[in-house]
VEXPADREN-752372 format. One record per residue (C-alpha): residue in one letter; residue number from 0; x, y negated, z. Coordinates in nm, 3 decimals. Example, Ala and Ser with C-alpha at 12.3 -4.5 7.8 and 13.67 -1.06 7.14 Angstrom:
2
A|0|1.230|0.450|0.780
S|1|1.367|0.106|0.714
% end
This chain:
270
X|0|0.841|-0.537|1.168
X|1|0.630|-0.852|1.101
X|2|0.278|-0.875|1.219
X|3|0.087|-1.125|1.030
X|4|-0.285|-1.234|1.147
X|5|-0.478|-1.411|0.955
X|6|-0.826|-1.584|0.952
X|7|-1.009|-1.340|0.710
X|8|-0.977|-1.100|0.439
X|9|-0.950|-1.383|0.198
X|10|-0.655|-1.480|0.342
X|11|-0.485|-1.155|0.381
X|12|-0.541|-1.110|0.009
X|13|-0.368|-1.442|-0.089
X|14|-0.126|-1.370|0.150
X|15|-0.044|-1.066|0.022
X|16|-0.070|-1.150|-0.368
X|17|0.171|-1.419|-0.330
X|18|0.434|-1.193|-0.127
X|19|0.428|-0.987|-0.474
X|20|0.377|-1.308|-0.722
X|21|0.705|-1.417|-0.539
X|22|0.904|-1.085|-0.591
X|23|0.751|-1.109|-0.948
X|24|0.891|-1.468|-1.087
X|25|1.212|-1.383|-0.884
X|26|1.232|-1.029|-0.990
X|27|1.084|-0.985|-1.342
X|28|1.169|-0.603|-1.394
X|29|1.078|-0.553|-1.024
X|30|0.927|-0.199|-0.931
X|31|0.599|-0.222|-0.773
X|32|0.475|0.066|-0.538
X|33|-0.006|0.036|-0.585
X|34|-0.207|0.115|-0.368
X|35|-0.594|0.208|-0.409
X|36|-0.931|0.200|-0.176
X|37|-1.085|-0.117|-0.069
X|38|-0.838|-0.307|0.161
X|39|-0.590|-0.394|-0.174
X|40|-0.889|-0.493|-0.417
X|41|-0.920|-0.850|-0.311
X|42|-0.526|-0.850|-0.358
X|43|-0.527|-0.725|-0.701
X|44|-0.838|-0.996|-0.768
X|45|-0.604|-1.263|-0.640
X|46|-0.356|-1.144|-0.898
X|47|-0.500|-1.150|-1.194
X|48|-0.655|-1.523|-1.101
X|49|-0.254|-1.571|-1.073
X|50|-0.166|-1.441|-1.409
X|51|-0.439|-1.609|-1.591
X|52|-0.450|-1.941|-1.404
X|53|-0.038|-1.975|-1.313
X|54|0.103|-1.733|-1.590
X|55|0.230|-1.494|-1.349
X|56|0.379|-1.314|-1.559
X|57|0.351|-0.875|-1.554
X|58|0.533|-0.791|-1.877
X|59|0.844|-0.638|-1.746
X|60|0.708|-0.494|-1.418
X|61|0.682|-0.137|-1.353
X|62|0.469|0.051|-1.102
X|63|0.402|0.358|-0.903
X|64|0.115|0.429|-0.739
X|65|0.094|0.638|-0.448
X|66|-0.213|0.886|-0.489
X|67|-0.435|1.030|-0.734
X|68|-0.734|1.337|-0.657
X|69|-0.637|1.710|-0.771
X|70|-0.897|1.759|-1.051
X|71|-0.954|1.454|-1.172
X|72|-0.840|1.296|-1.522
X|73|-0.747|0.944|-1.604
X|74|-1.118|0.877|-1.773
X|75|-1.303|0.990|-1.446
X|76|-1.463|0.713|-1.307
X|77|-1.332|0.804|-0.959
X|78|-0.983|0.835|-1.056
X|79|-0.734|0.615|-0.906
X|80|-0.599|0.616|-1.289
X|81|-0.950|0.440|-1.371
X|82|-0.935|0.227|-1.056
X|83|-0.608|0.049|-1.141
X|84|-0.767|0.009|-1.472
X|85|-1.072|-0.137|-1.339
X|86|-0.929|-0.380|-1.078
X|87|-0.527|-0.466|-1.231
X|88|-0.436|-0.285|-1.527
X|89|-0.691|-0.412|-1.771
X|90|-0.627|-0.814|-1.648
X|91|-0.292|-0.866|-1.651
X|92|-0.039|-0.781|-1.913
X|93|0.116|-0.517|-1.783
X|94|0.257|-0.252|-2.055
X|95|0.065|0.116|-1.990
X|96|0.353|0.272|-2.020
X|97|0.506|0.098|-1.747
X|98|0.243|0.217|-1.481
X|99|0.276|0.570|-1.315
X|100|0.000|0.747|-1.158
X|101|0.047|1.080|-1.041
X|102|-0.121|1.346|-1.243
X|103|-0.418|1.500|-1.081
X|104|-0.458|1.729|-1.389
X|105|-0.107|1.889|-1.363
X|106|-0.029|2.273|-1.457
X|107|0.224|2.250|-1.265
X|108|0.164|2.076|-0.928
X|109|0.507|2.098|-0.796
X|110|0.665|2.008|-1.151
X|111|0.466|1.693|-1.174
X|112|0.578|1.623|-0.801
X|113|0.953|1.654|-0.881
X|114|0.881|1.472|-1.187
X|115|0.733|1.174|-1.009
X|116|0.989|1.127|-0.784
X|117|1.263|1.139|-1.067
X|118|1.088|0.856|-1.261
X|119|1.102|0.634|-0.930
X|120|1.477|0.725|-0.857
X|121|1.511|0.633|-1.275
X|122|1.331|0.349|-1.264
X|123|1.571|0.194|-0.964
X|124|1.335|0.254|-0.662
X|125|1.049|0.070|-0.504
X|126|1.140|-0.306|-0.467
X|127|0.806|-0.328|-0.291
X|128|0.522|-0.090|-0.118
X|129|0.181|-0.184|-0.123
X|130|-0.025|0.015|0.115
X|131|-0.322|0.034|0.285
X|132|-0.406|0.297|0.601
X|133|-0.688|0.503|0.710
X|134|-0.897|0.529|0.993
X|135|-0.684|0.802|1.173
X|136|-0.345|0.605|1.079
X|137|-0.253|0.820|0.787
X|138|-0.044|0.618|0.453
X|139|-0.117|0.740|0.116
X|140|-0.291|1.097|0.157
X|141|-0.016|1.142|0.399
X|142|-0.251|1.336|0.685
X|143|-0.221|1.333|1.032
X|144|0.062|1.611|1.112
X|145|0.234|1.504|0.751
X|146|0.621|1.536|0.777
X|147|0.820|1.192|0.774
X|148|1.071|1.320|0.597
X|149|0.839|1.399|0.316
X|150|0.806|1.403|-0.029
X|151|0.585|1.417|-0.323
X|152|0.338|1.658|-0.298
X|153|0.015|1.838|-0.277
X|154|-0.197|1.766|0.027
X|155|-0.502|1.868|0.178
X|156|-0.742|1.597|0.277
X|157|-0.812|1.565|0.648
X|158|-1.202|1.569|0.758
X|159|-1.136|1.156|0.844
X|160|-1.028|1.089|0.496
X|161|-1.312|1.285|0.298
X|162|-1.588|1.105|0.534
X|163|-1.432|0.760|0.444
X|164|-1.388|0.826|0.120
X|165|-1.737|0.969|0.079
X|166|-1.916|0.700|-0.021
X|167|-1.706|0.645|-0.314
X|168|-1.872|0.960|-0.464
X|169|-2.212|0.958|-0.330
X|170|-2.176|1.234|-0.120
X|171|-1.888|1.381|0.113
X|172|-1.932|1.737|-0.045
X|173|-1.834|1.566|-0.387
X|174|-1.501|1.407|-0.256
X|175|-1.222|1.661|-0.387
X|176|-1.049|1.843|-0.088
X|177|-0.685|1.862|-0.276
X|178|-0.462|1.523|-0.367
X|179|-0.104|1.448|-0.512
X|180|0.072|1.217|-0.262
X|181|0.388|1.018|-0.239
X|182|0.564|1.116|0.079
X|183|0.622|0.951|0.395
X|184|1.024|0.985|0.306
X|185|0.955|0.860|0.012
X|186|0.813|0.512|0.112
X|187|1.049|0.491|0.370
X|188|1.305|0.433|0.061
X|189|1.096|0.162|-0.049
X|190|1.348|-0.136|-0.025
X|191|1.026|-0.329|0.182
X|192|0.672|-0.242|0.299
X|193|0.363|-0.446|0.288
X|194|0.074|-0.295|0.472
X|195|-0.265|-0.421|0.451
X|196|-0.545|-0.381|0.715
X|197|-0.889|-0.518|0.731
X|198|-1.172|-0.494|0.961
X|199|-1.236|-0.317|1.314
X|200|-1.259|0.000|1.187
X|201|-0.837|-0.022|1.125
X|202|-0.788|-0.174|1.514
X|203|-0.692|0.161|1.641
X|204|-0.466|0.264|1.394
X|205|-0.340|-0.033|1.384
X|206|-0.250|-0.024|1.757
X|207|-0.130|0.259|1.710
X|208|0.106|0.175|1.371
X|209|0.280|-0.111|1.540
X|210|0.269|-0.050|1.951
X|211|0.242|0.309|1.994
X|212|0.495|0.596|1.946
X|213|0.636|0.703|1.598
X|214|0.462|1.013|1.537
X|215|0.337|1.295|1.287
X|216|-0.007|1.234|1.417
X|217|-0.026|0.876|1.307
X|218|0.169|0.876|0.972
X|219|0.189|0.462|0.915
X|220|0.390|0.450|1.227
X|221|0.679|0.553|1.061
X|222|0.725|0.168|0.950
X|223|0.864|0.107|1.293
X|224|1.142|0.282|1.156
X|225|1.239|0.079|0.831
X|226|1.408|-0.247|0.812
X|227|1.175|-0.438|0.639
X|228|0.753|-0.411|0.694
X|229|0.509|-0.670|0.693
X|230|0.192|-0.571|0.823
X|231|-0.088|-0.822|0.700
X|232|-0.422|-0.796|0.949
X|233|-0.770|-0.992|0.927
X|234|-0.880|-1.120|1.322
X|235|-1.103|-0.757|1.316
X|236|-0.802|-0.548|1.230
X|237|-0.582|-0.698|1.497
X|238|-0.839|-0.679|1.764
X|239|-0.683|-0.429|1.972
X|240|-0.332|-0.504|1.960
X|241|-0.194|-0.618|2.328
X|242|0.082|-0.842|2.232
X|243|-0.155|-1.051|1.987
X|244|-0.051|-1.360|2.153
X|245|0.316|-1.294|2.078
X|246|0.273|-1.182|1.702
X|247|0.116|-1.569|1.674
X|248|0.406|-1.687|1.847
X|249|0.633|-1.519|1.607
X|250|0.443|-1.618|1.305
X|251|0.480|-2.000|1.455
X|252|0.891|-1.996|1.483
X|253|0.853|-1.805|1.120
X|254|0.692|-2.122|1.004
X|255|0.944|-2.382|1.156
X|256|1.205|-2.179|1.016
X|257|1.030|-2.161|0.660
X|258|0.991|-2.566|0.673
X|259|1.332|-2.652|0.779
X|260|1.514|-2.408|0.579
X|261|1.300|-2.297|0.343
X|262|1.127|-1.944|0.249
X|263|1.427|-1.746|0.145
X|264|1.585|-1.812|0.491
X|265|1.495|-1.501|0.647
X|266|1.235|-1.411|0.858
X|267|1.188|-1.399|1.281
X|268|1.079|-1.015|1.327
X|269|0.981|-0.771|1.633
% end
């Protein structure tokens, strides 16, 4: 697991966009696994200044989001459909028919689920897993108490989640109480993580993702157990880990690795 701190959300972002601009150019038919909410937006903003200022080029990518609300169609303004639109889809040149969302609007719930998870497996897997976390630690809609051996599915949202995600829809009583999530198993197949944290309002969770036990109750800290997670933190986000100091140190030998042998080297990594 690598802990990266940097100066401020800017940073994190173009941090984090060219971790995936790199996987792109080396990896044209890569599979990328989206996330939605706030923390990723400045990301996907840093992406499409990449494709339209450096030709980074989306043509041949596929992706898989993670979430999407029970009830709500593609056209709803607080889809995550419409949000990937809004802040990736619609700048870059991406094919439609190479993103996946899952379908809030399903007959079917547990169809769709199985069906999702085939189309990853068919498409060769998650080369990369963008994520974000919530207040109470969770990954996707994957609530406190979710399984970590889990799969796509339907989900209740926890009382955390609906009060974060309440302003989003004006009102928490508006926020829809059902969602379609990837699993926890599921991103554990991802072939590497990138988690993204801003502000103090992550510190906890954060804490308790990287130096507290693996556990139910705190779903992100199931990255302690795969081989390859980069967690990306602003100075707010960070601000209660204890070992801050050595995470810095890390990131230094990282860099004097990175100079003399350059980026594909390998990384140093708690």
């Amino acid at each position: 697991m690598r802990v990266i701190i940097e100066a401020s959300p800017e940073s994190v972002a173009r941090r984090a966009a060219g971790i995936v601009a790199d996987l792109v150019r080396r990896k044209p038919r890569c599979v990328l696994g989206l996330a939605t909410g706030s923390t990723p937006q400045r990301t996907y903003a840093e992406l499409i200044r990449l494709h339209r200022d450096e030709a980074l080029d989306f043509s041949q990518v596929v992706t898989f989001n993670l979430d999407e609300y029970v009830g709500l169609g593609p056209d709803d303004p607080h889809s995550y459909r419409h949000f990937m639109r809004q802040h990736l889809f619609d700048h870059v040149n991406i094919p439609p028919g190479n993103t996946h969302v899952p379908n809030g609007l399903a007959d079917n719930v547990d169809l769709a689920c199985e069906q999702y998870e085939r189309e990853i497996h068919e498409a060769g897997g998650i080369d990369l897993q963008l994520l974000g976390i919530g207040t109470d630690g969770h990954i996707a809609f994957n609530e406190p108490g979710s399984s970590l051996g889990s799969r796509t599915r339907l989900k209740t949202l926890a009382p955390e989640t609906i009060r974060d995600n309440a302003a989003q829809f004006g009102h928490a009583d508006r926020v829809p109480r059902l969602a379609v999530t990837v699993g926890v198993g599921t991103i554990l197949e991802s072939r590497r993580c990138l988690l993204l944290a801003l502000g103090a309002a992550k510190a906890q969770a954060i804490r308790q993702t990287v130096e507290g036990p693996v556990t139910a109750q705190v779903t992100a800290s199931a990255l302690q157990l795969h081989r390859d997670v980069t967690i990306l933190l602003d100075e707010a986000a960070a601000g209660q880990l204890e070992r801050r100091a050595y995470y810095h140190e890390v990131e230094s030998s990282q860099h004097l690795l990175e100079t003399r042998r350059g980026p594909a080297s390998g990384g140093v990594r708690r």
